[in-house]
GUFI-844941 format. One record per residue (C-alpha): z negated, x negated, y; residue number from 0. Coordinates in steps of 0.2 Angstrom, whole numbers, m for minus. Last residue first. Example, Ala and Ser with C-alpha at 12.3 -4.5 7.8 and 13.67 -1.06 7.14 Angstrom:
<nodes>
NODE  m36  m68  m5  1
NODE  m39  m62  m22  0
</nodes>
This chain:
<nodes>
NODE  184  m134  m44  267
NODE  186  m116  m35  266
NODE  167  m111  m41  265
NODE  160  m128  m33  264
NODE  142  m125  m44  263
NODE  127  m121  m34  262
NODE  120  m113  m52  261
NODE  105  m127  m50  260
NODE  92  m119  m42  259
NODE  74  m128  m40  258
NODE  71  m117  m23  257
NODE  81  m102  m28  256
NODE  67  m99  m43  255
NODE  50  m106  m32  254
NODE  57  m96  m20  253
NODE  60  m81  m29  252
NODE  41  m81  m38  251
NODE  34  m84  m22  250
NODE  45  m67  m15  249
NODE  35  m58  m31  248
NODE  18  m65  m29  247
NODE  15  m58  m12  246
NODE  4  m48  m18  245
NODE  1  m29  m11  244
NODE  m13  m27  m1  243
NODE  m31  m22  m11  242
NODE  m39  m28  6  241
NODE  m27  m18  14  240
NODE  m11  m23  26  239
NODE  3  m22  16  238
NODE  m2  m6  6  237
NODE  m12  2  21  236
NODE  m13  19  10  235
NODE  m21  9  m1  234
NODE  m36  5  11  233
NODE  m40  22  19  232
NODE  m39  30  0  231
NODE  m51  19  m5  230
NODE  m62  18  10  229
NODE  m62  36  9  228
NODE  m66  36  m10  227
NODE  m79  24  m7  226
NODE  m89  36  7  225
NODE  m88  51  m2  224
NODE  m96  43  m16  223
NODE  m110  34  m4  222
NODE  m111  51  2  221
NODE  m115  58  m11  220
NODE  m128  45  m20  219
NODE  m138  48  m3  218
NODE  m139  65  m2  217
NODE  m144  65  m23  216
NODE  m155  54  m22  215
NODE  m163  60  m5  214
NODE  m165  77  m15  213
NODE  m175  67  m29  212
NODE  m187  61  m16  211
NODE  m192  76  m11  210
NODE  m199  82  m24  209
NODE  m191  95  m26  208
NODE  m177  104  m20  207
NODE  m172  117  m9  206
NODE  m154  115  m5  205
NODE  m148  115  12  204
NODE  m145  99  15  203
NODE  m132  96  3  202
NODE  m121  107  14  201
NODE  m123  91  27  200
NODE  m115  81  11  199
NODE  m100  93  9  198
NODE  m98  97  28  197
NODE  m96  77  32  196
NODE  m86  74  18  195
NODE  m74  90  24  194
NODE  m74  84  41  193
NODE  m66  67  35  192
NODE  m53  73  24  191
NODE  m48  86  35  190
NODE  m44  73  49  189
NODE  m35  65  37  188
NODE  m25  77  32  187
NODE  m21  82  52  186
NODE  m17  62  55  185
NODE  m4  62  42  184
NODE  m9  48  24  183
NODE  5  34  31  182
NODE  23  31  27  181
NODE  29  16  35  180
NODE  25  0  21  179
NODE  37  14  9  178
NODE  49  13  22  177
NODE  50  m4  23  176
NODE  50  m6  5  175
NODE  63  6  0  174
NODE  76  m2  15  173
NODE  74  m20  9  172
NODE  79  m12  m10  171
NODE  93  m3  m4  170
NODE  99  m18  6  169
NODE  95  m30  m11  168
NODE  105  m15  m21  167
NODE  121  m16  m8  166
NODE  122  m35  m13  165
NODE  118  m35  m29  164
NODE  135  m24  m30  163
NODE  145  m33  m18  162
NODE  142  m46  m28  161
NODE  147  m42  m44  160
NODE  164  m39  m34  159
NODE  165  m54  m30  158
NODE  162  m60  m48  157
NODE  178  m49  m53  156
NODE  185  m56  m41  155
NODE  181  m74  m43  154
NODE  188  m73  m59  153
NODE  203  m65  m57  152
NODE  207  m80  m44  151
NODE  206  m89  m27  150
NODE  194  m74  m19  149
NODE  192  m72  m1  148
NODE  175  m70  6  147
NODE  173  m63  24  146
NODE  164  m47  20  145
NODE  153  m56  6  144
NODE  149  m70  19  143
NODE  147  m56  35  142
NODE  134  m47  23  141
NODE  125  m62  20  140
NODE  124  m65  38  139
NODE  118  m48  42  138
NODE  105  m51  27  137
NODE  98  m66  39  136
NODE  96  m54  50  135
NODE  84  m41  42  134
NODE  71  m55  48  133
NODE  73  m53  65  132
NODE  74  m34  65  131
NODE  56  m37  55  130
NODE  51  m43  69  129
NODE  54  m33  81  128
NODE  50  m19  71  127
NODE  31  m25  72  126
NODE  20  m11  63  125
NODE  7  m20  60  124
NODE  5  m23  43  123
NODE  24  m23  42  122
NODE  26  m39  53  121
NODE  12  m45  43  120
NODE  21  m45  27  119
NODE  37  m49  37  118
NODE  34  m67  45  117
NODE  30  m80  34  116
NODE  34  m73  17  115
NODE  46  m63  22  114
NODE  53  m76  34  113
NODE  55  m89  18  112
NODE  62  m76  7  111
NODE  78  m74  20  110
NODE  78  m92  22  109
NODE  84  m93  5  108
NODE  95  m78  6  107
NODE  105  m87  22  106
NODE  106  m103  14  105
NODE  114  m93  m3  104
NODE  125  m83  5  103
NODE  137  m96  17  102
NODE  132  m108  6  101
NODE  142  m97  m7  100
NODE  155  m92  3  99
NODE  161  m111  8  98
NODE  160  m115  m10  97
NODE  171  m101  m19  96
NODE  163  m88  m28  95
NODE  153  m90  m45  94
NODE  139  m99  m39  93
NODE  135  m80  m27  92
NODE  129  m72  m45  91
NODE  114  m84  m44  90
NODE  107  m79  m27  89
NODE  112  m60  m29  88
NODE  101  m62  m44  87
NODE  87  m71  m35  86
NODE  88  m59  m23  85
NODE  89  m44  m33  84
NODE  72  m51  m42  83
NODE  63  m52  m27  82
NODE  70  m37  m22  81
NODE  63  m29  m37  80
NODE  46  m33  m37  79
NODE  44  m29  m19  78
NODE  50  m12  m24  77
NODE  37  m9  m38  76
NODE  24  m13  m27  75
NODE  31  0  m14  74
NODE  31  12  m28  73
NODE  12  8  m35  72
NODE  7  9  m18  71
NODE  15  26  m15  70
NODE  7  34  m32  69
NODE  m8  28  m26  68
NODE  m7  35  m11  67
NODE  m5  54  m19  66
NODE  m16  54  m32  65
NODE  m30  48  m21  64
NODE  m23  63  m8  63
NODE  m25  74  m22  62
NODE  m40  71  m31  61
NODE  m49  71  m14  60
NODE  m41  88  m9  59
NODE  m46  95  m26  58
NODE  m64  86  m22  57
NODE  m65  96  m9  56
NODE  m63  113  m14  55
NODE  m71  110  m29  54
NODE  m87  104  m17  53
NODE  m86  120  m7  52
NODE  m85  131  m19  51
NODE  m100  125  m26  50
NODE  m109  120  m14  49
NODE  m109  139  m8  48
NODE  m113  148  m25  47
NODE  m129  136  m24  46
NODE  m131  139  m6  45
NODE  m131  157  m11  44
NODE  m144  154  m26  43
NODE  m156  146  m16  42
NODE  m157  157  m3  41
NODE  m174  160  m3  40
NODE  m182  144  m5  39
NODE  m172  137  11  38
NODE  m184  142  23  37
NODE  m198  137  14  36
NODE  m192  119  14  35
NODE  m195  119  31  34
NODE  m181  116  43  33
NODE  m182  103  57  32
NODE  m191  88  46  31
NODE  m181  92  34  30
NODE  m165  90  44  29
NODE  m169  73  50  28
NODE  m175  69  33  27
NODE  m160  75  25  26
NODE  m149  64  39  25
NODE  m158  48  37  24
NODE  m154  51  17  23
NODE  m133  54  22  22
NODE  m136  38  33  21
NODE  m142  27  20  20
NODE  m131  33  9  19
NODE  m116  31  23  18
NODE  m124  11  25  17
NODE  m124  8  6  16
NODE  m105  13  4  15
NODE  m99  3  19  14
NODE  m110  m11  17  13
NODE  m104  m13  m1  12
NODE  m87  m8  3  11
NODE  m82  m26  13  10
NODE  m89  m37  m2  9
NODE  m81  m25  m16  8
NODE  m65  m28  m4  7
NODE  m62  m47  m2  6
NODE  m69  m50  m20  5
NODE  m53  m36  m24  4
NODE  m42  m47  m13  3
NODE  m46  m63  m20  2
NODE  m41  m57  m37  1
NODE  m25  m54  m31  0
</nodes>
């Protein structure tokens, strides 16, 4: 994890730096076409202006950044508890017969391996073809509980325990994928764009001096604009991101199936 938040500071510092640079090449562009006596007289309209502007904006801001954090933390939380659903489902399945439970717990096993290996950059870009593969090995867990016959009271009752884990892991699989689908729409994020470049162009038509202090203040906002879109650009990509969401989870389950002993012959 902490790779990932070196990975981006060292990709938003040239980001942010580069659109304050830019927002400051801008004012003096700008300056050097309008004179600052120009702007002396409407002052106190621009100021009226930015203001309602930059509330305007930063409501949309607020909200769109409350918004995909909101959805990262949820897909995180689903990835937490698949991995834990499989390892239950993993364990429950020692208490059917033998022939079932391989016939769940191989198929689980390499279920965790594929995510690992294959899925997480499936979902990063968007390969369904992929992630059908993947989804498979769950279609094999499913023909196991559909097949499994019971030998006694038991076994039932742990059968139907099952079928229980079962359905959540499906529920679970289903969260995440859709959570790892669900982007910021293209009109919003249009809007998010042109309303940084109006609130930092608006900036322009303040008359302040020295000059120098204006450049400050162009240059600090649009290296603010600029994080917050890169912010919200990044966690809206939770499984692709520099800030992606860890595999931690699914290594957790592996390590946990991997030095299993509940493979107990249930019908012994």
């Amino acid at each position: 994890m902490k790779s990932h938040w070196l990975k981006a500071t060292i990709r938003l510092l040239p980001i942010v730096l580069g659109f304050s640079i830019l927002s400051i090449a801008g004012l003096c562009a700008f300056r050097a076409i309008v004179p600052l006596e120009v702007l002396k007289p409407a002052g106190d309209a621009v100021g009226n202006y930015l203001q309602t502007v930059g509330g305007i904006y930063a409501v949309l801001l607020a909200f769109i950044v409350f918004v995909v954090w909101g959805q990262f933390n949820d897909s995180r939380g689903y990835v937490e508890r698949e991995a834990t659903a499989i390892v239950d489902l993993h364990r429950t399945a020692s208490g059917l017969p033998a022939r079932t439970r391989d016939a769940i717990q191989r198929p689980l096993e390499a279920y965790i391996e594929d995510v690992l290996a294959k899925e997480w950059a499936a979902m990063a870009h968007h390969d369904e073809d992929a992630i059908e593969t993947v989804g498979a090995h769950l279609e094999l867990v499913w023909s196991a509980v559909h097949g499994c016959k019971p030998l006694n009271d038991c076994q039932q009752s742990v059968f139907g325990e099952v079928l229980s884990r079962f359905n959540d892991l499906s529920d679970l699989r289903t969260n995440r994928l859709s959570s790892s689908r669900a982007r910021v729409p293209l009109m919003m994020r249009l809007l998010l764009y042109a309303g940084g470049l109006i609130t930092i162009v608006s900036i322009y038509f303040m008359a302040v001096e020295p000059f120098w202090i204006h450049a400050v203040m162009a240059g600090a906002l649009g290296g603010v604009v600029a994080h917050i879109i890169y912010l919200i650009w990044d966690l809206d990509n939770a499984f692709a991101g520099n800030l992606q969401i860890s595999k931690e989870a699914f290594e957790r389950a592996r390590k946990t199936v991997q030095r299993s002993v509940h493979r107990v012959d249930a019908a012994a």
